[in-house]
N, C-alpha and C positions, 0 to 999 in steps of 0.2 A: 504494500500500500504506500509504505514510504517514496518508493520508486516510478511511481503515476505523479505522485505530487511533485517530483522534482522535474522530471518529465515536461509538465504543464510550465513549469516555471522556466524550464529553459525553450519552447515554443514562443511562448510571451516573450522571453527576451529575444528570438531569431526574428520573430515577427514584428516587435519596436526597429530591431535594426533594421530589417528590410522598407519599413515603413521609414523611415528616416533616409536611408539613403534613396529613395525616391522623391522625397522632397529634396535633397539635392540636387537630382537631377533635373526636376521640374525647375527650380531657380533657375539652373545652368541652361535648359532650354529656354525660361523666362528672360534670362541677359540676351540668348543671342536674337532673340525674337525683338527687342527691343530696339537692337540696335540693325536690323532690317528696314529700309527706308521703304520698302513697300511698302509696310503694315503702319508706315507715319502715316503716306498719301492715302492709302485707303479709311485709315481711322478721318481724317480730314477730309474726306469725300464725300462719307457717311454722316459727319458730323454738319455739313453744308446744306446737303440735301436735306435733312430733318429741320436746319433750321429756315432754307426757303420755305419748303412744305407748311412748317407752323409760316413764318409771314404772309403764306399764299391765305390760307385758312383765314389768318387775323384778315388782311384786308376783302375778305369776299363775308368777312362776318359786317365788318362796316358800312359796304355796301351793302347789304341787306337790312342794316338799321336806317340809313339816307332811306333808303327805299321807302320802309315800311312809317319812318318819321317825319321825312324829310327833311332838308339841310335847314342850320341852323339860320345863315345866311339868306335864305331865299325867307325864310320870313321875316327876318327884318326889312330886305326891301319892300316887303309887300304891307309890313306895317309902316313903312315911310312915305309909299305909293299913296293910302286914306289919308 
């Protein structure tokens, strides 16, 4: 019985290290990713496009408020017109 228990304790310990040294590697694959100037332009291609997309959205939401309220302007002249 003794001999299970120690057993388990040395899994756990092989399994911490292999876990660990995979996070190693993951860093080590994290630097060189990092320093890949595609994955800059693509992060910054992605990040443009989302941000036209929402400006496209905001100004078709403001045109739908003119729309639906009308410009603020057009009623002033039209109360200057009376």
């Amino acid at each position: 019985m003794g001999k299970k228990k120690a057993n388990s304790h040395f899994c756990a310990a092989e399994l911490f290290a292999n876990y660990f040294n995979r996070l190693i590697q993951l860093k080590m694959e994290l630097k060189n990713l990092l320093k890949d100037k595609k994955v800059w332009f693509a992060s910054f291609l992605i990040t443009w496009a989302a941000a036209l997309q929402g400006h496209m959205m905001w100004l078709q939401k403001q045109d739908s408020f003119k729309q639906k309220f009308g410009n603020l302007d057009d009623n002033d002249d039209q109360r200057n017109l009376n």
